[in-house]
C-alpha positions as CSV (number, residue, x, y, z in Angstrom):
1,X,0.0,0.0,0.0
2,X,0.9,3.4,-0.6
3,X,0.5,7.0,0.1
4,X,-0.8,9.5,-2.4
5,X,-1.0,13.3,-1.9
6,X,-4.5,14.5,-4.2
7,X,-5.6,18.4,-4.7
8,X,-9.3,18.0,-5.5
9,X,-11.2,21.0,-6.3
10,X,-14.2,21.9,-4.7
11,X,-17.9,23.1,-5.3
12,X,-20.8,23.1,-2.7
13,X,-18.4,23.9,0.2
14,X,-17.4,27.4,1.6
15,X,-14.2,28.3,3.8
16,X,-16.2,30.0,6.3
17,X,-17.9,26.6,7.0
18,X,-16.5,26.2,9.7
19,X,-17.8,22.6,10.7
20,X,-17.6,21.2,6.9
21,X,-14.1,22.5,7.5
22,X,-13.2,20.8,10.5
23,X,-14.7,17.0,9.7
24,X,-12.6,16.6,7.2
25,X,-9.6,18.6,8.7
26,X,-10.5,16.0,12.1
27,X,-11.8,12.6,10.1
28,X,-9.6,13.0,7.0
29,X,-6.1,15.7,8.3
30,X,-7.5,17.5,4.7
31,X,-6.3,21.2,4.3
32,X,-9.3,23.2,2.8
33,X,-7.8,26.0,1.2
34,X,-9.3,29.1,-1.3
35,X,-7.6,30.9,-3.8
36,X,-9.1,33.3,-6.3
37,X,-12.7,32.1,-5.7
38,X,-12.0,28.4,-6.2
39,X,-12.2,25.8,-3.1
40,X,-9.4,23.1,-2.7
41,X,-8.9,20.4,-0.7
42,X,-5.1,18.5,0.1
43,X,-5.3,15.3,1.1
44,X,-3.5,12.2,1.5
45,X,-5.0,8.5,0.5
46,X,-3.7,5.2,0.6
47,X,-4.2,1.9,-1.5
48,X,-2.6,0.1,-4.1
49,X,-2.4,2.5,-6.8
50,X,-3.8,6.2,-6.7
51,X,-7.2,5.6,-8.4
52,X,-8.2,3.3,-5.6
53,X,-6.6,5.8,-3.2
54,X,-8.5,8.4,-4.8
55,X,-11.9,6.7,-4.2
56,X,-11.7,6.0,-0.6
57,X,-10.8,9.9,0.2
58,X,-13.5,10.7,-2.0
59,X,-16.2,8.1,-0.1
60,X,-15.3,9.1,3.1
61,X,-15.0,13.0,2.4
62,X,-18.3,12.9,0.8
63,X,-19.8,10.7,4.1
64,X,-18.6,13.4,5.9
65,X,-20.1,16.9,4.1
66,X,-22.8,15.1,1.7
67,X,-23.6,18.7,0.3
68,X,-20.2,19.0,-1.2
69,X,-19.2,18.2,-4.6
70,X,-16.2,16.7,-5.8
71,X,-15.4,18.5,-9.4
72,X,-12.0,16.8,-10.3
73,X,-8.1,16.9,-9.4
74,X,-6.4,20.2,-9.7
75,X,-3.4,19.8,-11.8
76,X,-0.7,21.9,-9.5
77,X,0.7,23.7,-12.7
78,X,4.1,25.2,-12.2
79,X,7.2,27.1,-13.7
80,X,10.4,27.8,-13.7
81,X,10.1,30.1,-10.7
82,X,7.7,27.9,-8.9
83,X,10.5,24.9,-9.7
84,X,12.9,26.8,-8.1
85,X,11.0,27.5,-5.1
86,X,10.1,24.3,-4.4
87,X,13.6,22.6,-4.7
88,X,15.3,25.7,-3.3
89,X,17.7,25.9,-6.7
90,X,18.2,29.3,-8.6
91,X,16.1,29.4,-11.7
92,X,19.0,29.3,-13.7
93,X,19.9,25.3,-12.3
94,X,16.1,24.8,-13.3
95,X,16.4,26.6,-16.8
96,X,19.3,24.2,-17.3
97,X,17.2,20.9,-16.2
98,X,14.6,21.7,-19.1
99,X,16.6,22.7,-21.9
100,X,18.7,19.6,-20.7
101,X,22.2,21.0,-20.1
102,X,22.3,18.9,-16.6
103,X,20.8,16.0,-16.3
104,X,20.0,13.0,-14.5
105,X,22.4,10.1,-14.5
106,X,20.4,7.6,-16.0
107,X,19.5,10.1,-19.0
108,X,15.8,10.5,-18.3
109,X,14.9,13.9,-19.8
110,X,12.9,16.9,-18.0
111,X,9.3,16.4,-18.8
112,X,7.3,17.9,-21.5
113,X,6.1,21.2,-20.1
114,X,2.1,20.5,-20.3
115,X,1.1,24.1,-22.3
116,X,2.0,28.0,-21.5
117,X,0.6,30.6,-19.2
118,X,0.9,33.9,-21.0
119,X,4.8,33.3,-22.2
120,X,6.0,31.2,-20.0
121,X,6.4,27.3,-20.1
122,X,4.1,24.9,-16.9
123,X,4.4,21.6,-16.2
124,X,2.6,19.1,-14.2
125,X,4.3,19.0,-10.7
126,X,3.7,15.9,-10.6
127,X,5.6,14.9,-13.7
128,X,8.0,17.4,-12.6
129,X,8.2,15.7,-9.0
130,X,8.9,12.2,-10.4
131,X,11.7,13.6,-12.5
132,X,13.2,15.2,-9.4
133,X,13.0,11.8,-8.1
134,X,15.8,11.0,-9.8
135,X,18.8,13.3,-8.2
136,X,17.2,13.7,-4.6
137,X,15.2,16.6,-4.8
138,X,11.5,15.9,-5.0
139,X,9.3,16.2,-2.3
140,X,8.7,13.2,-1.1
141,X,5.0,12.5,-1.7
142,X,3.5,10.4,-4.6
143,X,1.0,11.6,-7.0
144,X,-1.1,10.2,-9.2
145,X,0.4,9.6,-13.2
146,X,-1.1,11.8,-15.6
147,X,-3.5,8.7,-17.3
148,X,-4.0,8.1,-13.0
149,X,-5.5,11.6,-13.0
150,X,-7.7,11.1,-16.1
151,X,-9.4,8.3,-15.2
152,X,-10.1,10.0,-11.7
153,X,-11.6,12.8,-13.2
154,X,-13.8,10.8,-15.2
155,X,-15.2,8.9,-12.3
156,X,-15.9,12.1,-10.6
157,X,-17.6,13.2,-13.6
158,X,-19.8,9.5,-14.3
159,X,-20.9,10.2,-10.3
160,X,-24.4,9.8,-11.0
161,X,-26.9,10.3,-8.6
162,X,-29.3,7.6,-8.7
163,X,-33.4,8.2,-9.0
164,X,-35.0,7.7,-5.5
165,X,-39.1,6.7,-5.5
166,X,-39.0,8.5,-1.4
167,X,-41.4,7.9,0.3
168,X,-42.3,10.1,3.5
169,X,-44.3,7.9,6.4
170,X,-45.3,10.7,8.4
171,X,-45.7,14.7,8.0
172,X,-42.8,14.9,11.1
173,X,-40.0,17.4,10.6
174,X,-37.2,14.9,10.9
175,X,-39.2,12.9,8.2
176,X,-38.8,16.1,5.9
177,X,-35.4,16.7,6.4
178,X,-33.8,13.3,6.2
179,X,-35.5,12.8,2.5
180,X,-33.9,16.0,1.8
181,X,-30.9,14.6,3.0
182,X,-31.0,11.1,1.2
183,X,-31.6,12.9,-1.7
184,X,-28.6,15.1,-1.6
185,X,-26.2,11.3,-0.5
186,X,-28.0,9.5,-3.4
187,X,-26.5,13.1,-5.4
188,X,-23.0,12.9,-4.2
189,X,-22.2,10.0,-1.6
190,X,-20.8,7.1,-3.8
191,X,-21.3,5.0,-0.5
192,X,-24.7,5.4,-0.2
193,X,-25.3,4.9,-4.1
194,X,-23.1,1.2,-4.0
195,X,-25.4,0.8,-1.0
196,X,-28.2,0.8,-3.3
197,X,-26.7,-0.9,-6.3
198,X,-26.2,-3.8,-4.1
199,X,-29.6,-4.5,-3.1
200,X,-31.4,-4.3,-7.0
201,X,-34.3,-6.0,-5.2
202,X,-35.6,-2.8,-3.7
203,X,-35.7,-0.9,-7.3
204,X,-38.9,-0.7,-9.4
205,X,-39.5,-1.4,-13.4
206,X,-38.9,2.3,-13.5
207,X,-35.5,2.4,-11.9
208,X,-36.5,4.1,-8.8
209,X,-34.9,2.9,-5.7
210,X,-38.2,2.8,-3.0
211,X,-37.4,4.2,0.1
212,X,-39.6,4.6,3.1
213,X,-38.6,7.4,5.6
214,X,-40.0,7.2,9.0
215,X,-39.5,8.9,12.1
216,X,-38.1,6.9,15.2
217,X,-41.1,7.9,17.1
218,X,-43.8,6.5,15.1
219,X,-45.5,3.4,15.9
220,X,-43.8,0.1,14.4
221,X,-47.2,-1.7,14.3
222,X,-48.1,1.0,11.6
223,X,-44.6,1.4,9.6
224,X,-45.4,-2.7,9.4
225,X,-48.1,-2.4,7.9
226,X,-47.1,-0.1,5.4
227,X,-44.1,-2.2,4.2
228,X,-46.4,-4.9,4.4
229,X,-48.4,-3.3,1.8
230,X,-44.8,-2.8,-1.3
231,X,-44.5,-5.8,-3.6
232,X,-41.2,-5.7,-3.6
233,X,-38.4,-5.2,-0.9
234,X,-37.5,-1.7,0.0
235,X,-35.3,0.6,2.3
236,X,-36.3,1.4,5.4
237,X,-34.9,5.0,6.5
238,X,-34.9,7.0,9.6
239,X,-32.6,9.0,11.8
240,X,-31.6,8.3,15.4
241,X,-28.0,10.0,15.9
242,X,-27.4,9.3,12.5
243,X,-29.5,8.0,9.7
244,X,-30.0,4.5,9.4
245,X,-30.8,2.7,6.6
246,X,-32.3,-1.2,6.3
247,X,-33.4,-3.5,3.7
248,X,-37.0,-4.8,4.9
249,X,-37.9,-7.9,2.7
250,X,-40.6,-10.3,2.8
251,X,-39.3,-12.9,5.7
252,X,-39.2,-17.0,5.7
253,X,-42.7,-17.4,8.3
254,X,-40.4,-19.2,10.8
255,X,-42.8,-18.6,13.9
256,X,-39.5,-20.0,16.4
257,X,-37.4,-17.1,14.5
258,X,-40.3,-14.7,14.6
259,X,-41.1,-11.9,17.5
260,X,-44.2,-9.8,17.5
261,X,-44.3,-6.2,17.4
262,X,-46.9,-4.8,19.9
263,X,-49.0,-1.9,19.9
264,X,-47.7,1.3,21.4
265,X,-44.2,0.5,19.9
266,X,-42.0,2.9,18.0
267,X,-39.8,2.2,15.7
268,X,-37.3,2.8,17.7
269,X,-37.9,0.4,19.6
270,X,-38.1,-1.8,16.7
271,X,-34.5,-0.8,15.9
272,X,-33.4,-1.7,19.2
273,X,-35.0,-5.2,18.7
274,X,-33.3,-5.8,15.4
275,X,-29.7,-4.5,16.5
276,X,-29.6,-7.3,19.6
277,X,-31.7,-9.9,17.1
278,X,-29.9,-9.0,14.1
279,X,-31.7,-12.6,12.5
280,X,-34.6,-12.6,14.0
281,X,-38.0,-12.1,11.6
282,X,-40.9,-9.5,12.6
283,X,-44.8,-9.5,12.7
284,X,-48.0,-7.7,14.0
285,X,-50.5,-9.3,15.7
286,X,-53.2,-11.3,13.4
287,X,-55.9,-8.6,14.3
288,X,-53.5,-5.8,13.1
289,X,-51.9,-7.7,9.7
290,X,-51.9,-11.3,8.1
291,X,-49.9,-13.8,8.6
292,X,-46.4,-12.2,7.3
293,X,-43.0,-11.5,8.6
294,X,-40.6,-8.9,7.6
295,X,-36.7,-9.3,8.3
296,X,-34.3,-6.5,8.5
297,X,-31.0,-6.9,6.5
298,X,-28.0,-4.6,5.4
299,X,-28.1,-2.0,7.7
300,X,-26.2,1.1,6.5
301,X,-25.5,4.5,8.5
302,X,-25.0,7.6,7.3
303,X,-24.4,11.0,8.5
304,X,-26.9,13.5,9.0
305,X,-26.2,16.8,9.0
C-alpha cells in the first residue's frame, strides 16, 4: 500500500464553513484552502495504486459533508520560478534541467512542459516531481500519473446520482429533512449509491430505488403495515444520531425465529429489537396484519447533518 497526496477542487463547500471545515480537517487531516474564488482540498489517500486511493478519500469526504461536490483533481501547474521555489535551486539550475544542459544520471529527460501561461512554459508538478525523483530533490510524496488523474476525473464526472421513489411515512420534521438529505447522499455520496446498487431487489421497473422514511417515534405496528403493503423489498430510513438505513424484505414465516411487534411501539424500539436480534423475523398481531413476517438486513449509516 501506498501514500498518495490529491488536490481535489471543490464546489458546494465554503471556507467559512467552519464545521464542513473541520470534519474533514479531524476525520480526514485534509487542508481546505481558497484561492481566487475556487475551493481546494489536500489530502493524503492510501491503496494500491492512486485511483483506488483516490476513491476511498473521495467516499469518506463525501460521508462526511454530503452537500459537497467533488469537481476533479487540480493539476498543480508550475514554472520555472515555482521549480525553483520548491527545490530551493536558482532558476538558472532549473532553466538548465529543461533545456537539458544537466541532467539525470540515467538520461531521463525533463518532462514535457504541459502548455503556456501567457509566455512562460508549466508543467505538471507531478511529472516534474517524479523527475526530481531521480537526483534527490522531490518532495517526497507520490502523485497520481497523468493517465492516474484522467481516469479520476472521469469517475468524478460518471458520479451519477441515482433516481430515488421516497417515500415520507409521516408529515414529522425529521421525516422532511432526512428525504432532503437522502436525496442530496444519493447526489453525491458514492457509498450510499453502491449501498443501493447492491440491493437491486428494492428498485422498481422504472428504476426508482423505493425508500420509506419514517421517524423513530412513530409506531412500528403502523410502519409494518405499510411495508407490508410494497410488492417488492425496499429501504427502510430514519434518523436516530445518524440516519439509518435497512433492507425490509418479505421474511421465511419461521414462527420460532419470529417476534411480534406490539401496539404502542416505536420504531425505535423496533431498531433496538433488530440491533440485539440482528436474524430474528418481525410481525404484527393477526388482528393488526396477516400472517407475514418482515426481516431487516444490510443495515447502512450515514451522516446526517
Amino acid at each position: 500500500m501506498s501514500e498518495y497526496e490529491f488536490i481535489f477542487v471543490l464546489d458546494g463547500i465554503s471556507i467559512d464553513d467552519h464545521d464542513a471545515v473541520q470534519l474533514l480537517t479531524e476525520e480526514l487531516d485534509a487542508l481546505v484552502s481558497c484561492s481566487h474564488g475556487v475551493h481546494r482540498m489536500t489530502v493524503v489517500g492510501e491503496g494500491p495504486d492512486a485511483v483506488t486511493a483516490a476513491k476511498s478519500v473521495v467516499t469518506r469526504a463525501l460521508g462526511l459533508v454530503p452537500t459537497m461536490r467533488i469537481v476533479r483533481l487540480d493539476r498543480d501547474l508550475v514554472g520555472v520560478s515555482d521549480i525553483a521555489e520548491r527545490t530551493e535551486r536558482t532558476r538558472q539550475n532549473v532553466t538548465q534541467w529543461v533545456r537539458g544542459q544537466r541532467q539525470r544520471q540515467d538520461g531521463v529527460p525533463f518532462p514535457a512542459p504541459e502548455g503556456t501561461v501567457g509566455h512562460s512554459l508549466v508543467w505538471l508538478w507531478s511529472e516534474v516531481n517524479d523527475w526530481l525523483r531521480g537526483i534527490g530533490l522531490d518532495d517526497g510524496e507520490q502523485r497520481p500519473t497523468r493517465a492516474e488523474t484522467t481516469e479520476i476525473d472521469w469517475r468524478l464526472q460518471t458520479l451519477k446520482a441515482v433516481r430515488l421513489n421516497l417515500i415520507e411515512g409521516s408529515d414529522r420534521a425529521d421525516v422532511h429533512r432526512v428525504a432532503e438529505q437522502l436525496a442530496e447522499h444519493a447526489r453525491t455520496n458514492p457509498r450510499f449509491t453502491d449501498y443501493l446498487a447492491r440491493n437491486p431487489q428494492v428498485r422498481e421497473s422504472d428504476g426508482r430505488y423505493t425508500i420509506l422514511v419514517c421517524s423513530p417515534k412513530d409506531e412500528a405496528v403502523e410502519v409494518f403495515r405499510r411495508l407490508e403493503s410494497f410488492t417488492h423489498p425496499v429501504v427502510l430510513a430514519t434518523v436516530t444520531t445518524d440516519i439509518h438505513a435497512l433492507v425490509m424484505t418479505p421474511g421465511s414465516g419461521d414462527k420460532q425465529n419470529t417476534s411480534e411487534l406490539d401496539r404502542g411501539m416505536t420504531v425505535r424500539d423496533w431498531l433496538e429489537l433488530i440491533t440485539m436480534f440482528p436474524d430474528r423475523e418481525f410481525t404484527v398481531s393477526a388482528e393488526d396484519s396477516g400472517p407475514a413476517t418482515i426481516a431487516a438486513k444490510s443495515p447502512l449509516d450515514l451522516v446526517s447533518s
